[in-house]
C-alpha positions in Angstrom: -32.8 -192.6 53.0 -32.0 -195.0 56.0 -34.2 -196.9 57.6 -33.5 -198.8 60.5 -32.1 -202.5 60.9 -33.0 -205.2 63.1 -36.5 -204.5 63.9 -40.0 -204.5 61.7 -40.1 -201.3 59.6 -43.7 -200.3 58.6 -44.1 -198.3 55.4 -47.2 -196.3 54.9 -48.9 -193.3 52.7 -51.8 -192.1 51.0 -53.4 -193.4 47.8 -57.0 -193.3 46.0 -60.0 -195.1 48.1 -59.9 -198.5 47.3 -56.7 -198.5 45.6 -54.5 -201.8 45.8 -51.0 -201.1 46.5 -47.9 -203.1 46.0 -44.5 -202.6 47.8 -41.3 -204.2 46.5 -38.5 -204.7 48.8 -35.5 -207.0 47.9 -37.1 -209.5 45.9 -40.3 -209.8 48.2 -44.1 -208.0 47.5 -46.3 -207.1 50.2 -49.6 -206.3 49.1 -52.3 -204.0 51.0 -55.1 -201.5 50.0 -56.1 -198.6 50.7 -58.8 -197.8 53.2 -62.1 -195.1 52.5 -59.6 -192.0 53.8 -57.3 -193.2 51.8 -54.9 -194.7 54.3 -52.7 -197.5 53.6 -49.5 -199.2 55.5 -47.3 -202.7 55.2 -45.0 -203.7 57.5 -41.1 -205.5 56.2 -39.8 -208.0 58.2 -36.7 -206.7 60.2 -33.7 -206.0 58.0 -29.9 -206.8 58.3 -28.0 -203.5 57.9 -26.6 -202.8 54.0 -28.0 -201.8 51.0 -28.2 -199.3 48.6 -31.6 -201.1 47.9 -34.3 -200.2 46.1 -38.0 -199.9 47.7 -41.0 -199.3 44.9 -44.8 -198.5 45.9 -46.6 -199.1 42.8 -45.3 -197.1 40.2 -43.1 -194.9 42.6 -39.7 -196.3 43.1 -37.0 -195.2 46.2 -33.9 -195.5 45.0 -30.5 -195.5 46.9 -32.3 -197.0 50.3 -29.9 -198.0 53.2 -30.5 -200.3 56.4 -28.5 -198.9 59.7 -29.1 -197.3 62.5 -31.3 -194.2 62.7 -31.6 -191.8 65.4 -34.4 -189.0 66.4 -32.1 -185.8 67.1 -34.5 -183.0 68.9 -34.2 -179.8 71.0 -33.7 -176.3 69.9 -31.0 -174.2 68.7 -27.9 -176.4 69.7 -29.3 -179.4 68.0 -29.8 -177.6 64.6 -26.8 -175.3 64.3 -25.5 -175.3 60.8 -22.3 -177.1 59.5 -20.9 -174.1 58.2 -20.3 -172.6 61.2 -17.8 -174.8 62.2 -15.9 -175.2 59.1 -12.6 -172.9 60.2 -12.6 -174.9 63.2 -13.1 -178.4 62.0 -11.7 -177.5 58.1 -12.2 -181.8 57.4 -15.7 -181.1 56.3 -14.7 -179.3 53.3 -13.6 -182.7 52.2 -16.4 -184.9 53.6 -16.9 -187.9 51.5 -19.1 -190.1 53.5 -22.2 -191.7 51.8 -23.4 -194.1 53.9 -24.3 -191.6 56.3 -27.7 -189.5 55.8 -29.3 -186.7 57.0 -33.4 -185.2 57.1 -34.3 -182.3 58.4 -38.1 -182.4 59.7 -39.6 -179.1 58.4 -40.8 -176.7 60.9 -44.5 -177.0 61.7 -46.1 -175.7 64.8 -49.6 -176.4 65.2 -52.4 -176.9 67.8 -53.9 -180.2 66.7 -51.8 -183.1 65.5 -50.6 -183.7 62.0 -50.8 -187.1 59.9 -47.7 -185.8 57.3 -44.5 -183.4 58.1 -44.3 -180.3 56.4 -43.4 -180.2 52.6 -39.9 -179.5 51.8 -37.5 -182.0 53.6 -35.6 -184.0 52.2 -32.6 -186.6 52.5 -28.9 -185.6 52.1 -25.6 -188.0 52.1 -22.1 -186.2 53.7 -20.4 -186.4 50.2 -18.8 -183.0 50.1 -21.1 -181.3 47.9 -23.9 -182.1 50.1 -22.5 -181.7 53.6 -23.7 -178.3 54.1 -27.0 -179.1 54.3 -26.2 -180.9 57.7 -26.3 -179.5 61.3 -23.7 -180.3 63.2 -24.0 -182.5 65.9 -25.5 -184.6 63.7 -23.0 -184.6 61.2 -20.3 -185.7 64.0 -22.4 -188.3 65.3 -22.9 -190.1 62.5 -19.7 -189.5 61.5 -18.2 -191.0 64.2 -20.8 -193.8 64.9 -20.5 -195.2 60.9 -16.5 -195.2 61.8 -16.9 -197.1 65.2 -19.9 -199.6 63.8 -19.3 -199.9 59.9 -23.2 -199.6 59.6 -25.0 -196.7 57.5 -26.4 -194.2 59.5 -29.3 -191.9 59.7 -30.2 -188.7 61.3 -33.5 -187.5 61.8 -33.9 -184.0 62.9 -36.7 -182.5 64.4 -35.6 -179.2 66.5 -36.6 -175.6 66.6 -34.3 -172.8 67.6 -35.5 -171.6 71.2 -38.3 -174.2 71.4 -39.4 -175.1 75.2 -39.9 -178.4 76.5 -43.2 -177.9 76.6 -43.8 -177.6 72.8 -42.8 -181.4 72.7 -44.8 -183.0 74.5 -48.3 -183.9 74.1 -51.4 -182.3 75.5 -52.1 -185.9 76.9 -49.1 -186.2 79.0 -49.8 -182.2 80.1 -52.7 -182.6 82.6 -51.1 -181.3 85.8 -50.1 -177.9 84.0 -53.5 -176.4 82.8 -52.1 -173.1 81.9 -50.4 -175.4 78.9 -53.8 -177.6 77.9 -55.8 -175.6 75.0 -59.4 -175.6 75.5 -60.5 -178.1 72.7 -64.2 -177.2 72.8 -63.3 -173.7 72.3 -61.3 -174.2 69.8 -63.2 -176.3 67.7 -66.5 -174.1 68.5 -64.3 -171.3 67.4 -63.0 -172.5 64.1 -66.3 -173.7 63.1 -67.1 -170.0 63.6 -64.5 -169.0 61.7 -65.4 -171.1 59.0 -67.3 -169.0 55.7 -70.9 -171.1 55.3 -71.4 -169.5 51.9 -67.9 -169.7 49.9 -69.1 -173.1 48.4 -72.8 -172.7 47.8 -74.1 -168.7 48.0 -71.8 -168.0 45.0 -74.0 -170.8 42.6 -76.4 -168.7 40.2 -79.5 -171.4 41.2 -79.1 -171.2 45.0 -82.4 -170.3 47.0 -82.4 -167.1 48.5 -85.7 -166.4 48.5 -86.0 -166.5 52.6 -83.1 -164.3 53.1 -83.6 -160.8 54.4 -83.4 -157.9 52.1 -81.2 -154.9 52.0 -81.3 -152.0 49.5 -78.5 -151.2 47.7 -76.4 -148.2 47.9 -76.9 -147.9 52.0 -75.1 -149.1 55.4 -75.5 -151.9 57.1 -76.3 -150.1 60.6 -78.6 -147.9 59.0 -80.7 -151.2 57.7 -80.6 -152.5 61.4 -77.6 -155.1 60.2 -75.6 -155.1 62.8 -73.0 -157.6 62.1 -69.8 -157.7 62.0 -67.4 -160.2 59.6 -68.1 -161.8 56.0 -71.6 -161.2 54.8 -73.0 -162.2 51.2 -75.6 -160.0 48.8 -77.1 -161.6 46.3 -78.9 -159.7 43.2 -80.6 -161.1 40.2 -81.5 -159.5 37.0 -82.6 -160.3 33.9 -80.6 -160.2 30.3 -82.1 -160.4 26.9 -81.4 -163.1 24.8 -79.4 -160.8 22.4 -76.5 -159.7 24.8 -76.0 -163.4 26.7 -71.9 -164.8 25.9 -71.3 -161.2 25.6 -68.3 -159.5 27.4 -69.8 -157.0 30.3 -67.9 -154.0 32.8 -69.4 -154.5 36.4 -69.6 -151.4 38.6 -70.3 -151.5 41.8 -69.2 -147.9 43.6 -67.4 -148.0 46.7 -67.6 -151.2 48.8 -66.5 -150.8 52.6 -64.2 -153.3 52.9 -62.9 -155.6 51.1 -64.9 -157.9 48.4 -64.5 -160.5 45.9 -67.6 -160.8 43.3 -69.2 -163.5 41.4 -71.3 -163.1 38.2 -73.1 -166.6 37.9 -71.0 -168.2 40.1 -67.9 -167.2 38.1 -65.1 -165.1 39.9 -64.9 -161.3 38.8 -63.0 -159.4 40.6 -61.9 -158.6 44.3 -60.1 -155.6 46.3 -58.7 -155.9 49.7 -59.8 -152.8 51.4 -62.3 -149.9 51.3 -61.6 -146.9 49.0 -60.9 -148.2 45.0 -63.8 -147.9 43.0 -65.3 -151.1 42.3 -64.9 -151.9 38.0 -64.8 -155.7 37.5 -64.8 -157.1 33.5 -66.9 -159.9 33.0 -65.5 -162.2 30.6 -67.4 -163.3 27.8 -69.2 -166.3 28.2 -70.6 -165.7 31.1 -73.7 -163.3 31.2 -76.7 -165.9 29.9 -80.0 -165.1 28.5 -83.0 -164.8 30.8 -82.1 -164.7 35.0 -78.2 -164.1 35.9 -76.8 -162.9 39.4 -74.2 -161.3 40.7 -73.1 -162.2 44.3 -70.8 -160.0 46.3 -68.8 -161.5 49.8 -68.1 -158.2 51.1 -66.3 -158.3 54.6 -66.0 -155.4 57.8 -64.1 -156.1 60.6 -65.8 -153.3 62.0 -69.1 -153.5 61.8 -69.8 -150.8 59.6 -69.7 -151.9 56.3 -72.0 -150.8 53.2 -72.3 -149.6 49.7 -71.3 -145.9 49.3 -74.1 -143.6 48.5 -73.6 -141.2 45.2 -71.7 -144.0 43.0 -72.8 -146.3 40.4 -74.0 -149.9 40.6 -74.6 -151.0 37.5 -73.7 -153.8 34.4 -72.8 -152.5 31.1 -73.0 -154.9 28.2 -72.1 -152.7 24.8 -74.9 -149.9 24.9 -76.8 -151.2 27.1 -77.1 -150.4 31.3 -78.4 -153.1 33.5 -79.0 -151.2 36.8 -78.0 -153.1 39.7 -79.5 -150.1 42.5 -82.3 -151.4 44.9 -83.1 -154.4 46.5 -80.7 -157.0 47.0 -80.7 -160.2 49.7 -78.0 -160.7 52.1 -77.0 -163.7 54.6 -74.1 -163.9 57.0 -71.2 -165.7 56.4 -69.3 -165.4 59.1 -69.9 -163.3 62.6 -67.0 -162.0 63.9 -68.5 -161.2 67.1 -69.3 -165.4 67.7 -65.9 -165.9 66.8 -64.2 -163.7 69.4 -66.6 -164.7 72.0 -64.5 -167.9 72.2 -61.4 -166.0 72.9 -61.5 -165.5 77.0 -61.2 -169.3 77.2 -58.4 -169.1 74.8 -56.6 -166.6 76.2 -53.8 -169.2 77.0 -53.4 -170.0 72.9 -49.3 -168.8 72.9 -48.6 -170.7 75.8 -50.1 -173.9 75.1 -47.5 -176.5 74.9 -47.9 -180.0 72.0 -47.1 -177.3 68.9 -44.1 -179.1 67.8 -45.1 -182.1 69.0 -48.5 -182.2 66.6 -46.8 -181.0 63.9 -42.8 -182.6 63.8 -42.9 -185.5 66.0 -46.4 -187.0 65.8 -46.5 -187.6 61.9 -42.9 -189.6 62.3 -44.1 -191.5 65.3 -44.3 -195.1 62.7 -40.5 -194.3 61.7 -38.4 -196.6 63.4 -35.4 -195.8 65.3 -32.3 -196.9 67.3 -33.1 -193.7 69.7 -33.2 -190.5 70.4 -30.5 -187.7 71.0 -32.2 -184.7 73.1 -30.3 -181.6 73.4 -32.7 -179.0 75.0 -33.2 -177.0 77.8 -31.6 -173.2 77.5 -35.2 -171.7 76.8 -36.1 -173.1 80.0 -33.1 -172.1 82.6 -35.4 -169.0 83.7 -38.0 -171.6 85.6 -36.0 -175.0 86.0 -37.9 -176.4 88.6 -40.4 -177.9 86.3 -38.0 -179.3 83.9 -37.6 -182.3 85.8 -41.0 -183.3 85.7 -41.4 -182.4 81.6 -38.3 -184.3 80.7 -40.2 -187.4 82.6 -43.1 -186.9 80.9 -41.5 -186.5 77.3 -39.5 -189.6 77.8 -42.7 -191.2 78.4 -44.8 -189.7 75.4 -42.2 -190.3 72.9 -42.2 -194.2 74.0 -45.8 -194.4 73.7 -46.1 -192.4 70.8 -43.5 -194.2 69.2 -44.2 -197.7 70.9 -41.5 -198.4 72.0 -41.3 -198.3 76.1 -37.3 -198.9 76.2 -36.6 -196.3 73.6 -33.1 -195.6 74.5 -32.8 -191.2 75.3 -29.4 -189.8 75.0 -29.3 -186.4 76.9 -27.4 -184.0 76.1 -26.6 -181.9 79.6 -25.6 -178.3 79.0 -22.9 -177.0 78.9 -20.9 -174.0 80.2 -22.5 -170.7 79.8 -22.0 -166.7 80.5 -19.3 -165.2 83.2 -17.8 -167.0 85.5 -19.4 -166.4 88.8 -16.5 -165.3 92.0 -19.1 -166.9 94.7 -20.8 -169.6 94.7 -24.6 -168.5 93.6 -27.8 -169.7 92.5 -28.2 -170.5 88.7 -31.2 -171.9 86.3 -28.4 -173.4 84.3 -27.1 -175.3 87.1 -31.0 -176.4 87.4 -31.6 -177.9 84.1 -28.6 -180.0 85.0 -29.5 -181.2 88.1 -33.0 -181.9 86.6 -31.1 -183.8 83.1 -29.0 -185.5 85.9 -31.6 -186.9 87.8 -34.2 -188.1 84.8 -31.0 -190.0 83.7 -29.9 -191.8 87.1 -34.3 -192.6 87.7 -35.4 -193.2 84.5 -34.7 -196.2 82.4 -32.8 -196.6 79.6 -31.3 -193.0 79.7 -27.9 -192.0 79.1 -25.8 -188.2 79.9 -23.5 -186.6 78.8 -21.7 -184.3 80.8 -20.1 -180.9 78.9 -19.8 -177.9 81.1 -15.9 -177.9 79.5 -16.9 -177.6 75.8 -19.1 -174.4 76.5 -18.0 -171.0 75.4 -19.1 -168.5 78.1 -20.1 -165.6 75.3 -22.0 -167.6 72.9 -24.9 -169.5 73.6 -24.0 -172.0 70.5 -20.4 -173.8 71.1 -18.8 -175.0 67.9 -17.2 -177.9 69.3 -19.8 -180.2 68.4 -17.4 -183.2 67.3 -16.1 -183.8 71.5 -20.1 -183.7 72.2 -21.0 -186.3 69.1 -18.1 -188.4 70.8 -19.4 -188.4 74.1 -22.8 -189.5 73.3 -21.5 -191.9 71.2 -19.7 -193.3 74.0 -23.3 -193.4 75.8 -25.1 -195.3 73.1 -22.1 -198.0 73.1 -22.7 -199.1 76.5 -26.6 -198.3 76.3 -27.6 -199.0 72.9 -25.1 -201.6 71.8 -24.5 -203.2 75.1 -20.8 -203.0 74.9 -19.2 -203.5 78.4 -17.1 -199.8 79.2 -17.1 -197.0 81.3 -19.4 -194.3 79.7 -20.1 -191.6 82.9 -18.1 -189.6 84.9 -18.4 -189.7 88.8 -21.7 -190.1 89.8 -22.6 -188.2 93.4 -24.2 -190.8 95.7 -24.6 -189.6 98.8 -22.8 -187.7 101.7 -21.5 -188.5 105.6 -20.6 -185.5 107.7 -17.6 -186.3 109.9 -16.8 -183.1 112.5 -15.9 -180.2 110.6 -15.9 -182.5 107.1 -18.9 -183.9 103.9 -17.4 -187.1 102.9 -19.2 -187.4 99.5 -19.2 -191.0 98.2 -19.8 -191.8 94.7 -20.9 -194.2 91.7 -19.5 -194.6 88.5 -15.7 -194.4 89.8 -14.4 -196.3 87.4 -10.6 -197.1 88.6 -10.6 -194.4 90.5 -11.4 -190.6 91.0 -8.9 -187.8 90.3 -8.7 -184.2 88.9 -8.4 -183.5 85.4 -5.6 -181.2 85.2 -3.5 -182.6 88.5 -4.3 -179.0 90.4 -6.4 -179.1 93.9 -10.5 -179.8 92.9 -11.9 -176.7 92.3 -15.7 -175.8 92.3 -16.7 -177.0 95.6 -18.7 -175.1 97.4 -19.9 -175.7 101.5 -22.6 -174.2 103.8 -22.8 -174.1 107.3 -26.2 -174.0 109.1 -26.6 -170.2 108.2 -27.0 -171.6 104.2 -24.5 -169.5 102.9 -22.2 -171.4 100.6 -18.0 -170.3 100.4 -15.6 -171.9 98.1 -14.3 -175.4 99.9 -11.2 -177.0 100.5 -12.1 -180.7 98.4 -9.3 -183.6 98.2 -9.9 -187.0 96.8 -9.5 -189.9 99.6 -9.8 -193.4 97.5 -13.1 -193.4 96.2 -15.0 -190.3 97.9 -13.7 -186.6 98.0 -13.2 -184.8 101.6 -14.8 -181.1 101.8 -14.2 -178.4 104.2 -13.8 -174.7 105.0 -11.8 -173.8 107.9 -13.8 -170.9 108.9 -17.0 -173.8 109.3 -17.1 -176.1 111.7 -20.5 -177.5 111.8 -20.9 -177.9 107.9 -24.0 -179.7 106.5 -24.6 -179.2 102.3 -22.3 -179.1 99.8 -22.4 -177.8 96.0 -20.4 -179.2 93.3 -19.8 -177.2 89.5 -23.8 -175.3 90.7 -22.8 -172.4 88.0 -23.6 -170.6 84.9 -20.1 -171.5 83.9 -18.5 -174.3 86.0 -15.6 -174.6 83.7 -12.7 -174.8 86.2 -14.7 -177.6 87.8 -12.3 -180.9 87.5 -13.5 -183.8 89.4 -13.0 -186.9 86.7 -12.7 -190.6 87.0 -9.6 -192.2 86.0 -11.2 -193.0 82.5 -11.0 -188.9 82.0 -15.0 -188.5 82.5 -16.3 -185.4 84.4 -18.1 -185.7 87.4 -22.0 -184.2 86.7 -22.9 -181.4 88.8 -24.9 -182.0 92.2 -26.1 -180.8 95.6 -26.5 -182.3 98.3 -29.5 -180.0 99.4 -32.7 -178.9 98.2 -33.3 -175.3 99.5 
């Protein structure tokens, strides 16, 4: 594994109550123990980057353990496509041979309430050729490419789920103002107490007191008895066994249940069958029938209400010759009402849209790994209703830095890229959106980085492969924002606009030495509106640092559009250090 340099690293687990644990870390012990749960953490010093090292926890030893820089990759689909899809374009990762750079791939787990430990399953890979393929690709190229540029190991935590929304990742706490995404917790938790079985762990035991439970004769239906219940329901039936046929092997019978069942004979599992129409025959193994008082306990479930013991069939214990006759009266108790438990559903009628799934389950049990930052590429699941995503990206940003606790985590964003036809007017798009909304979270919010990639797209398939271009781009972020190295690392950056007659002047950040357009042909993918709203394709040149726009059938112009598209491709408005331009608007209609 990798874990990272420069700052304190805290190791933790699970151990016996009480237990005293010892970590060894290059030549130092830290000593702790663990609490009554169980719980037990230490925290190293910071490290310099290097290793392998070796970490040990008692008697279990970590073996092959580097010190770099790690990084929390998340998203959906984009972040977790496979290496092997882009071996025939990038053929150099047949022969990948890289092992101070490591991969983990945080199991999927999607769950309502949060989650102490990831899923089982995951575990750490190197990019040494027969291990690459393990990888997703973004990853792979960004740590590739950062390991090349830095010398230091690397490691790449990813926590993504194909087609995920925003909304999965971020916490219930940070999701107040959206109560369509909150999940009733006093519901929930009045539900799954419902849910739970009172009599799995006691009912079954031979000695348990039933003598104040109601009575029910055996064969017969429920609703016919006045039982009118629905769920898991437990009978209970005593009978006595001479001395002379205890330890002996028995055959249960017990007709037709309606529906399913699993039996006990002195608190010793039988038998069970999942729905209503085998006849019941259960062995009882010998050594289990005792002399003097035995019972037999049946958890016989109906969803519908109408369960019972079929009339006509035979309930009864055979031991050699003899018939015990197990007809008659019997005790029953409920286990489990359906009926309560669905009476919690109206207020949980909201339970697939609730958002903080993948947060509980893939981000909350990692929040004490430490990390350089984080590398979000996200967003396509949500270009059918982008006018929220502005405010979720904010609020993720600021769970994961509390969760984490780290309030200047650096974010890399990952804007998307080009996508489906191109449009031939200018025209309203959700991708276009979820840029502008990625845009703006990165020019308002701290320590946040973009990239810009509406040129690496591929306009018939929602997963580019070129993945390395992307990796080198965000590298390129984190040099100036993580590693404080002083370089241009963004494209032209809209600032604001002037109109002048018939002409937007647009005026911009982030010029670098100068703007310019990326292939040498006019700027194309401008669009401009006249009071009416209705945007054309523009005329756009670039005068020293700002770019003039116009339409000769507009002479009162007041809102321009720049690359606002599915698939702004053509768009080529660069600075001089070959950077695109992000998309903007200088409206809000």
């Amino acid at each position: 594994m990798v874990l990272q340099r420069d700052t304190e690293l805290k190791i933790w687990g699970w151990a016996d109550n009480g237990e005293k644990i010892t970590v060894r870390f290059r030549g130092q012990s830290y000593q702790t123990e663990a609490d009554a749960a169980g719980n037990w953490a230490i925290r190293l010093p910071a490290q310099k980057a290097g290793g392998p090292y070796l970490l040990q926890v008692n008697e279990i030893a970590v073996r092959d353990v580097l010190i770099g820089d790690v990084w929390l990759c998340s998203g959906q689909s984009n972040m977790e496509t496979p290496i092997e899809r882009l071996v025939e374009r990038f053929p150099e990762i047949n022969s990948s041979n890289n092992h101070m750079i490591r991969y983990f791939k945080v199991p999927t787990q999607s769950v309502l309430e949060r989650r102490s430990e990831i899923a089982g399953g995951g575990r750490w890979y190197s990019a040494v050729a027969s291990e690459v393929m393990n990888w997703t690709a973004l990853a792979y190229f960004y740590a590739q490419q950062s390991y090349t540029h830095t010398g230091v190991p690397v490691g790449m935590l990813v926590s993504s789920l194909g087609g995920s929304n925003i909304e999965s990742w971020i916490s219930q706490d940070q999701l107040k103002e959206f109560p369509r995404l909150l999940l009733d917790r006093s519901a929930l938790d009045s539900m799954q107490l419902a849910q739970q079985d009172r009599g799995i762990r006691d009912w079954i035991k031979p000695d348990w007191d039933d003598s104040s439970w109601p009575t029910f004769t055996v064969p017969g239906w429920w609703r016919d008895q006045q039982l009118d219940s629905k769920g898991v329901l437990y009978f209970r039936k005593s009978f006595e066994l001479p001395a002379e046929l205890a330890g002996r092997y028995g055959m249960l019978y017990l007709g037709t249940l309606i529906d399913s069942d699993s039996v006990f004979v002195n608190g010793h599992f039988v038998g069970a069958t999942g729905y209503m129409y085998p006849p019941r025959k259960y062995a009882v193994r010998a050594g289990i029938l005792r002399a003097g008082y035995n019972t037999v306990t049946i958890r016989l479930r109906s969803n519908t209400g109408h369960g019972g013991f079929v009339e006509g069939k035979s309930y009864k214990l055979q031991v050699n010759d003899n018939e015990i006759n197990l007809a008659g009266a019997w005790k029953y108790q409920v286990g489990m009402d359906s009926d309560l438990v669905k009476s919690y559903l109206p207020r949980l009628q909201n339970i697939n849209e609730v958002g903080s799934k993948l947060y509980n389950g893939m981000i909350y049990p990692i929040k004490d790994v430490a990390v350089s930052g984080v590398i979000w590429y996200q967003g396509e699941a949500n270009t059918g209703n982008p006018q929220t995503y502005e405010q979720y990206l904010r609020l993720l940003i600021k769970d994961w830095r509390l969760t984490l606790e780290r309030p200047r985590l650096p974010f890399l964003l990952v804007q998307l890229p080009n996508y489906m036809r191109k449009q031939e007017r200018p025209s309203e798009s959700g991708w276009a959106g979820i840029r502008e909304a990625q845009f703006k979270v990165s020019r308002e919010v701290p320590y946040t980085a973009l990239t810009v990639n509406y040129d690496i797209g591929e306009w018939n398939d929602i997963h580019p492969l070129n993945k390395k271009d992307l990796a080198a781009r965000l590298l390129l972020a984190a040099r100036k924002l993580v590693y404080g190295e002083k370089l241009v690392s963004s494209g032209p950056v809209y600032e604001r606009m002037e109109i002048k007659d018939s002409r937007i002047v647009l005026f911009f950040k982030e010029v670098g030495t100068g703007l310019a357009s990326r292939d040498g042909q006019p700027l194309r993918h401008f669009a401009i509106a006249g009071q009416d709203r209705q945007f054309v394709w523009a005329d756009a040149v670039v005068k020293g640092n700002t770019v003039v726009v116009s339409h000769r059938d507009i002479a009162h112009p007041v809102a321009v559009r720049y690359a606002w598209s599915d698939n702004p491709e053509d768009a080529n408005l660069i600075n001089r250090q070959q950077l695109l331009a992000s998309p903007f608007r200088t409206d809000s209609w």
